[in-house]
C-alpha positions in Angstrom: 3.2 -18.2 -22.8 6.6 -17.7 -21.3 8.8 -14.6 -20.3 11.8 -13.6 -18.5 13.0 -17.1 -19.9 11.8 -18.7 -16.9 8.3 -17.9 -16.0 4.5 -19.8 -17.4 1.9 -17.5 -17.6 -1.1 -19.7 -16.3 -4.5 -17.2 -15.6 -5.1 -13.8 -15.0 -6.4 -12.8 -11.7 -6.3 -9.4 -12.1 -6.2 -6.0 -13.8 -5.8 -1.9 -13.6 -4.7 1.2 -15.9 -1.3 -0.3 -15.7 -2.0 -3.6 -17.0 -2.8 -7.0 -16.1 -2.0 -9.2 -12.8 -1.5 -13.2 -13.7 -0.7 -16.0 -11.8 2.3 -18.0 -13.5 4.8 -21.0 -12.4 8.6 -20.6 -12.3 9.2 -23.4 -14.7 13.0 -24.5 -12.8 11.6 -24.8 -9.5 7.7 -25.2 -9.5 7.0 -22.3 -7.6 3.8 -19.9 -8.4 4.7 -16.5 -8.4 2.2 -13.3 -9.6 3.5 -11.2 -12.2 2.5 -7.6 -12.7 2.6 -6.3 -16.4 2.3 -2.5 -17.5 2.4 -1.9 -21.4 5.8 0.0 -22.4 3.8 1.9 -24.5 1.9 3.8 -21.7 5.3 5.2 -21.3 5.2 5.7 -17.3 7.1 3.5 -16.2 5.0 3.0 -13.2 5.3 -0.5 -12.4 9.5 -0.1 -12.9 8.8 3.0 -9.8 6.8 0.4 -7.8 9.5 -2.2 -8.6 12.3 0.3 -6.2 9.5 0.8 -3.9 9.2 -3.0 -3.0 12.8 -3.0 -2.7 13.1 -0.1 -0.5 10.2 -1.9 1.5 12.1 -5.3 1.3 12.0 -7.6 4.6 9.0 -5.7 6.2 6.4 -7.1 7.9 3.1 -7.4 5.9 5.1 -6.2 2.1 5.7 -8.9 -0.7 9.1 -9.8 -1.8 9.3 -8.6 -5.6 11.6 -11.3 -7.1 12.9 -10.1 -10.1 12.2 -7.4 -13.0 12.5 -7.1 -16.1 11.0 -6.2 -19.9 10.4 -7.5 -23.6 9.5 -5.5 -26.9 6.2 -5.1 -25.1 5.8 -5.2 -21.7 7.6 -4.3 -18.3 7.0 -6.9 -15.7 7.5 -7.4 -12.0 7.4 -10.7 -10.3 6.3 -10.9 -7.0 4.8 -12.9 -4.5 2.0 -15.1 -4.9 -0.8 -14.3 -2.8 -4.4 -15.1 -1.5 -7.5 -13.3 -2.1 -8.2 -9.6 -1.0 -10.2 -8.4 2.2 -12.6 -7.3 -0.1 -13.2 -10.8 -1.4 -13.1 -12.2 2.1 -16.1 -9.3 3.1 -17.8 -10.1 0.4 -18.0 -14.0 0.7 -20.4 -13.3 3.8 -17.7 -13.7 6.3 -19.2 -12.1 9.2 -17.0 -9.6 11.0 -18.1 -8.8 14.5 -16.3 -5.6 16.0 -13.9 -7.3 17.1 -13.0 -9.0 14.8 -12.7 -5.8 13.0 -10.6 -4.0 15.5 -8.4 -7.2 15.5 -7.6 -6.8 11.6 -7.2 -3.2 11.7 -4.7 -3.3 14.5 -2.8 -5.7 12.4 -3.4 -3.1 9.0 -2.1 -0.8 11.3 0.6 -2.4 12.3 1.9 -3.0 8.6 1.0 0.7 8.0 3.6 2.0 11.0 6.5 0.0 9.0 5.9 1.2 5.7 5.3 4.9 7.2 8.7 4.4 9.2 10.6 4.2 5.6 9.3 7.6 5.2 6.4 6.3 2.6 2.6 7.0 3.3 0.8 4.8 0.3 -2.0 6.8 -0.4 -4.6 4.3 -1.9 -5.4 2.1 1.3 -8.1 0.4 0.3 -9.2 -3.3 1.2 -9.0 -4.5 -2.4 -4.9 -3.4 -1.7 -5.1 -5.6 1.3 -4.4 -9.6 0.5 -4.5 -13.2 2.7 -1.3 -15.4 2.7 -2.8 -18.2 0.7 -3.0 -20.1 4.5 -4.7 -16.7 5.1 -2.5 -16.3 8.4 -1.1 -13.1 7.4 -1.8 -9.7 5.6 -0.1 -7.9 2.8 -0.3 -4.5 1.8 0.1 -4.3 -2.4 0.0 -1.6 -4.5 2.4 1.3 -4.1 1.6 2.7 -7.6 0.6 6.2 -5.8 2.8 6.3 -2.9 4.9 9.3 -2.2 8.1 9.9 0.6 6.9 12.4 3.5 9.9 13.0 4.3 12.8 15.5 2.6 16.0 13.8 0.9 17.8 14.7 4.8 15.0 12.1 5.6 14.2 13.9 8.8 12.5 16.8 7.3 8.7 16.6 7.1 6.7 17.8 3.3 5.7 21.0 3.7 1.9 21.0 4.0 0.2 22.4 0.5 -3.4 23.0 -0.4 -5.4 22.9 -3.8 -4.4 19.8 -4.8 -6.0 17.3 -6.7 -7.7 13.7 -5.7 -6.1 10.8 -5.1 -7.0 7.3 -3.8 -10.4 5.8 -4.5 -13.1 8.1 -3.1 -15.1 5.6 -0.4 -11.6 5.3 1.4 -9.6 8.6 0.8 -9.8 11.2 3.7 -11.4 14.4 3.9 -8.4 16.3 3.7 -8.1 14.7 0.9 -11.4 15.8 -0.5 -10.7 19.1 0.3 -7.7 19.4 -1.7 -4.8 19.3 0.9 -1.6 17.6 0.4 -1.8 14.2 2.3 0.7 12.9 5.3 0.9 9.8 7.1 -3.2 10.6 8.8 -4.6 10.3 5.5 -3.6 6.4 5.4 -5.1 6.4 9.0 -8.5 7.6 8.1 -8.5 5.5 5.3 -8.1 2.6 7.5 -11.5 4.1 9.5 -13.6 3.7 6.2 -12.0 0.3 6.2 -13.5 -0.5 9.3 -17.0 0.6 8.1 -16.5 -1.7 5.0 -15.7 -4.8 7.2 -19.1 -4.4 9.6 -21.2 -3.8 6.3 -22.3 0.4 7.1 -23.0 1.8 4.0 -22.5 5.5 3.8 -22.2 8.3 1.2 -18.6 8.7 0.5 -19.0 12.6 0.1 -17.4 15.9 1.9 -20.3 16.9 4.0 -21.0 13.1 5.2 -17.5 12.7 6.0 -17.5 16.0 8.1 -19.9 14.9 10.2 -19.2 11.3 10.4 -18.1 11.5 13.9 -21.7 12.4 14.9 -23.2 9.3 12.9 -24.3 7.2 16.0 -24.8 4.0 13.5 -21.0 3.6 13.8 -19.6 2.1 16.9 -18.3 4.6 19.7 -14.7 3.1 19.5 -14.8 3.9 15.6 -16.1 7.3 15.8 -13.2 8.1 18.4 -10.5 6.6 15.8 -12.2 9.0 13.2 -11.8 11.9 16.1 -8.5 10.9 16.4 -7.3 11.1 12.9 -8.5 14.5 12.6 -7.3 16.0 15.5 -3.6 14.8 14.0 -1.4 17.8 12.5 0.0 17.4 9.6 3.0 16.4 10.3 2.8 14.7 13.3 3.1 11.0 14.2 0.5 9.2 14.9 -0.1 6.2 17.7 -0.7 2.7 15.5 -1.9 1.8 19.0 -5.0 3.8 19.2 -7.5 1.1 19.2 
């Protein structure tokens, strides 16, 4: 199957609410890009949003390049970027991640997360299935910017007012408890979903629930230097910048 004129569907590697993820070769030069579909039927135009996002985020460290966009009678799609296979996949291969190893990767997750946050964007769902290998696995991407929001005012200086009673978002092992308890989320949110990130890489199970995640500071399975970064995060205000140098 071919679309956009140019572009051979060859296997799907992945899926969501929105639609389907394959892996497909540019047909005039031989390349192999990914190409995100959404059904213009759903009527959301979700993946077109994500489409300015990427572009917005364009030439940052750790963000695909989305390479072109476009639609048929059926389907919206964005090309993007081929790349490797999720942390998750990489965690769950057995790979053994020592704590250092771990604090090594975060600092680099943390890293991408201070460029994207610097655009005035926190993203909202960080989550190590939204976290994918170069295919030499030298470098790490952040995908997925279906649920990000802009922190910042239209003056772009301006912080979001701070607003409780809102609902979830984010997937609910790595969303923060602010989060849980209903209050709008700011750029600490996608640093204490980095923490659960942590726990994920050195295999520590743990109930992903409001009065766990209350107390997790005082759960003495979890490294010191972890429970500090959690400490950390929620001693942020709102609307205050964090250090992406904290560990």
């Amino acid at each position: 199957m071919y679309i956009l004129s140019k572009y051979e569907l060859l296997n799907k590697i992945g899926s969501g609410s929105f639609g389907y993820i394959y892996k497909a070769k540019n047909i005039r030069t031989n390349s192999m890009v990914a190409i995100k579909t959404e059904n213009i039927k759903n009527g959301s135009k979700l993946l077109k949003n994500e489409t300015i996002v990427y572009q917005y985020l364009s030439g940052l460290k750790g963000v695909p390049n989305v390479l072109c966009f476009g639609k048929d009678e059926y389907n919206y799609y964005m090309v993007l970027d081929l790349l490797g296979i999720s942390l998750t996949s990489l965690r769950e291969t057995n790979v053994l991640f020592s704590l250092q190893t771990t604090i090594n990767i975060t600092n680099k997750l943390l890293e991408i997360l201070k460029g994207v946050h610097n655009k005035g964007i926190i993203h909202r769902d960080i989550k190590p299935d939204n976290f994918l290998l170069s295919e030499d696995k030298k470098s790490i991407y952040l995908i997925d910017f279906g649920f990000c929001k802009r922190y910042l005012l239209k003056d772009n200086k301006t912080h979001i007012p701070i607003r409780t009673g809102k609902g979830l978002i984010g997937s609910t092992n790595y969303m923060s408890l602010n989060i849980h308890n209903g209050i709008e989320p700011s750029r600490r949110d996608d640093l204490e979903s980095i923490g659960y990130m942590m726990l994920f890489f050195l295999k520590i199970t743990y109930p992903p629930t409001i009065e766990y995640k209350t107390n997790i500071i005082n759960d003495i399975k979890i490294p010191e230097i972890i429970r500090n970064y959690f400490q950390y995060c929620r001693n942020l205000k709102f609307d205050e910048m964090p250090n992406y140098k904290i560990l």
